[in-house]
N, C-alpha and C positions, 0 to 999 in steps of 0.2 A: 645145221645152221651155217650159215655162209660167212665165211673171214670176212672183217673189213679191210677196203684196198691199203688203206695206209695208217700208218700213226694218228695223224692229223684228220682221216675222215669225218666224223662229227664235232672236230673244234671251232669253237668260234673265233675269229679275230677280231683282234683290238690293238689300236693305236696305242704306244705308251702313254701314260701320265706324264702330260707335260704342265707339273705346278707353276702358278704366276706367283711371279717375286712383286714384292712393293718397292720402289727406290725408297731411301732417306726424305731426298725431296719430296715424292707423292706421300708420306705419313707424316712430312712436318704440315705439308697442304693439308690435308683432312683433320687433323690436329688441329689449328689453327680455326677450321671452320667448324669443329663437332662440341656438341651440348657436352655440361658434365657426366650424364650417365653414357654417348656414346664414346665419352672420354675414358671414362671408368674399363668399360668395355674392350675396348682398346686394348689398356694399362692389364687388365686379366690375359689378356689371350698373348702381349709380351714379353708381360713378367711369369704368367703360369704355363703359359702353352693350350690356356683354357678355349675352349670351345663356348656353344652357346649353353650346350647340354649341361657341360662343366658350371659354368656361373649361374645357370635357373637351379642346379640343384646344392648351391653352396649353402651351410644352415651356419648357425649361429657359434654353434659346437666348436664347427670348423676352424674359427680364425682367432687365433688369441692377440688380439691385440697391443697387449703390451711386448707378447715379443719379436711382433710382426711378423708372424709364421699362419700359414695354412696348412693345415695337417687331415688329409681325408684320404678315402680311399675311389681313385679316377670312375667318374662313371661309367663308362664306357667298359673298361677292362678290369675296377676292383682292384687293382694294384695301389697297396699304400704308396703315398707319397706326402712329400714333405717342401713346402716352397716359403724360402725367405720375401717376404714382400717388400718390394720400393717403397719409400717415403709417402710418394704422391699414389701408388695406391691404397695405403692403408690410409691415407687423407680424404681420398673420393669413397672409399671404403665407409668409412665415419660417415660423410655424411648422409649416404644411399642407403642407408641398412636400417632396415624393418628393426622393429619393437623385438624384446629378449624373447616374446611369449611367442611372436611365430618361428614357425619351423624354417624357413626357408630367409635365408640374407639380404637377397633382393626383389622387389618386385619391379613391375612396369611404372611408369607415373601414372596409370590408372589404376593401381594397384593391385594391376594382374598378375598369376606366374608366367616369367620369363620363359619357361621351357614344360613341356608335358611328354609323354610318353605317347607315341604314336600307336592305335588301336591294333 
């Protein structure tokens, strides 16, 4: 069987990850212009670190509201965790969230789930 010539023969290259920042400025603009649920939405992925997949699968379990904590385990990696929530989002919290008897916190305004599991 024949050595390959180098290290690097069948690697692919890729440009680093270069994440985009938001200023202060562009989030008070969108802020300013965004509905209460894209507000909400927002207020999760600031105050939690949440993603989309995070807030479609937050259930009811999850958020105790009196002490302003989210306690679940990340869906992505399963790793408990534990988040004190802002004021204004356990405010937007209150008034976006489904009945005690569904499973899931939030839906869409057409009463879809937020997030699904790709096939």
């Amino acid at each position: 069987m024949p050595r390959t010539s180098g290290s690097d023969y069948a690697s692919v290259k890729q440009d680093r990850p270069a994440p985009k920042h938001w200023e202060v400025s562009e989030l008070r603009r969108v802020w300013k212009l965004a509905s209460q649920e894209l507000r909400l939405y927002m207020l999760q992925g600031l105050n939690c670190g949440y993603t989309l997949a995070d807030i479609g699968t937050l259930q009811h379990e999850h958020v105790d509201f009196e002490k302003g904590i989210v306690q679940r385990s990340r869906h992505k990696t399963s790793i408990p965790q534990v988040h004190r929530l802002w004021p204004e989002t356990i405010e937007l919290l209150k008034k976006r969230k489904t009945k005690a008897a569904d499973d899931v916190l939030l839906l869409s305004r057409k009463g879809d789930v937020l997030w699904q599991p790709s096939a």
